[in-house]
C-alpha positions as CSV (number, residue, x, y, z in Angstrom):
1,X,-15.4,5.1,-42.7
2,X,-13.8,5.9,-45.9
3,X,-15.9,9.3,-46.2
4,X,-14.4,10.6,-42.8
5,X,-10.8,10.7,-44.8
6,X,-10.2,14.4,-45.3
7,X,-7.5,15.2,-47.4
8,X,-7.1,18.6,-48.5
9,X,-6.2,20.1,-51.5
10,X,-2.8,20.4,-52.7
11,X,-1.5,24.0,-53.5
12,X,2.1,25.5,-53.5
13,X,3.2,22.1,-55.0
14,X,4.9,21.5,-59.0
15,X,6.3,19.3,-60.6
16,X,8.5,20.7,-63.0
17,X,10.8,19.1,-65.7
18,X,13.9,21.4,-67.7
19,X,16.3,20.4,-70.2
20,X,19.6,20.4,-68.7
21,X,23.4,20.1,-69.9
22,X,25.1,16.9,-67.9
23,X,28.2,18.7,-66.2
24,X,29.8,15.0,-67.0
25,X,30.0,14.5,-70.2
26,X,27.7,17.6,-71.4
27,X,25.3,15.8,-72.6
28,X,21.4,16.8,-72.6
29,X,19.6,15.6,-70.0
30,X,15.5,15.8,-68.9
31,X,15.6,16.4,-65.1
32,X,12.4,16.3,-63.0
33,X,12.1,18.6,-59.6
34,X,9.3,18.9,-57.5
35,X,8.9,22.5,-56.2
36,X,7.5,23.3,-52.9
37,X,6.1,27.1,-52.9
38,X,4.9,26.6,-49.1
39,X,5.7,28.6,-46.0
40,X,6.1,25.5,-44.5
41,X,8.3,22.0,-45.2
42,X,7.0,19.0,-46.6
43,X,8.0,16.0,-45.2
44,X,7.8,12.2,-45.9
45,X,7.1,13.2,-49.1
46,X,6.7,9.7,-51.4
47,X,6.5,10.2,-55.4
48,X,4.8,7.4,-57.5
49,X,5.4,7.6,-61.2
50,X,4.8,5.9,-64.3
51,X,4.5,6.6,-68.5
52,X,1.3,5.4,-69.9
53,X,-1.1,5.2,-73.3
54,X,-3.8,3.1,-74.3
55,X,-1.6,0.2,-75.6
56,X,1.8,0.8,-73.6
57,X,2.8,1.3,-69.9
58,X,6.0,1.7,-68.1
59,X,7.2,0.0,-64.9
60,X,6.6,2.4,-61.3
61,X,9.3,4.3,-60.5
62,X,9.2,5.1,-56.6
63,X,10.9,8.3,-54.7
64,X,11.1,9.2,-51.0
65,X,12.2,12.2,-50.0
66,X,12.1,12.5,-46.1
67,X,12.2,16.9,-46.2
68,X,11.6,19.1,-48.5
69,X,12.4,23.1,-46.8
70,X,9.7,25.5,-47.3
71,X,10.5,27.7,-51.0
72,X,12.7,25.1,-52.1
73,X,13.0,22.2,-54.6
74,X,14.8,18.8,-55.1
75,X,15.3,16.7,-58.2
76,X,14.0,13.6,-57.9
77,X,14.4,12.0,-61.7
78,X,15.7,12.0,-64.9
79,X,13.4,11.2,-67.9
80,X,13.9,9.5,-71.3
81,X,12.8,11.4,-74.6
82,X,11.3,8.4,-75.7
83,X,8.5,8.4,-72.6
84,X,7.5,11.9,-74.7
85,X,5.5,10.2,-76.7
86,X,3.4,8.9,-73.4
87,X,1.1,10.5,-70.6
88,X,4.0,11.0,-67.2
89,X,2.0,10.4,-64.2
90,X,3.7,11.5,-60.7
91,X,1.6,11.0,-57.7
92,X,3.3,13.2,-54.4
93,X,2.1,12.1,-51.4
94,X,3.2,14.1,-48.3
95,X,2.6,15.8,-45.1
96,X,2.4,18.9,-44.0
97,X,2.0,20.2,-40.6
98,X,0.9,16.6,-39.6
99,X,-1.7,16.5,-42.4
100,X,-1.5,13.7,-45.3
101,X,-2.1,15.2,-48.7
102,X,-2.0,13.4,-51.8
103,X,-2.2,14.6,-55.4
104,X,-1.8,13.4,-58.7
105,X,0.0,16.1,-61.9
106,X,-0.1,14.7,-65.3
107,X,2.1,15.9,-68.5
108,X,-0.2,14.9,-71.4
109,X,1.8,13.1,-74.2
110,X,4.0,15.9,-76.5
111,X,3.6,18.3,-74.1
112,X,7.1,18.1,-72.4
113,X,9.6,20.2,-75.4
114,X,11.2,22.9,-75.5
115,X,7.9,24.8,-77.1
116,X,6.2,24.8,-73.9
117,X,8.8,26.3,-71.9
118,X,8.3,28.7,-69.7
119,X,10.1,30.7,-66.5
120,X,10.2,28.5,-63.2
121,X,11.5,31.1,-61.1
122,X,12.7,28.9,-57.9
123,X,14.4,27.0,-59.6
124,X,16.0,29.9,-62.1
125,X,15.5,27.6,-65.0
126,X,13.0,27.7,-67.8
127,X,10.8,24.3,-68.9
128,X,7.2,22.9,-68.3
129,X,5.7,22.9,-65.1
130,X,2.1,21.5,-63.9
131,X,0.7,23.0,-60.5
């Protein structure tokens, strides 16, 4: 039964994190978006994630996000420095047109600073982005 699951692969989709100023109290914060690129909404869209190394793990942080337009974005998080130092692990489960896709983007420890930014055009920002 299990090998008559289909689900396709995930394209269009990022998870993107940028280093923004708090309008608050101007402070720096870490925000994380998910970015759909499709021609087409998302919806029910669930994101799992969770920090993680070989001797530490953090607690599961869990999102919903019931639509998600097509060529738009939403921030779902805001991230601690100090989980840097650890692998970030969101796993976006949504459909599309009906269809359940799932997959899993990874930001390997040290690579979420200001050295790896880049452009993110939809959202007019720049800062690291996984496809």
């Amino acid at each position: 039964m299990k090998k008559d699951i289909k689900i396709p692969k995930v394209e269009n989709v990022e998870i993107a994190i940028t280093l923004e100023k708090n309008e608050q109290d101007s402070a720096n914060e870490w925000c994380v978006y998910i970015i759909n690129k499709k021609e087409v909404p998302l919806e029910m869209i669930v994101i799992v994630s969770q920090g993680f190394s070989e001797t530490k793990k953090t607690s599961l942080f869990r999102r919903k996000i019931d639509v998600l337009p097509a060529n738009s974005f939403s921030k779902f998080e805001i991230m601690q420095p100090e989980l840097f130092a650890l692998d970030n692990q969101f796993q976006v489960t949504f459909f599309e047109n009906n269809v359940l896709h799932d997959k899993t983007f990874i930001f390997q420890a040290g690579t979420i600073q200001e050295g790896f930014f880049r452009d993110i055009d939809l959202l007019n920002k720049k800062g690291v982005s996984i496809k």
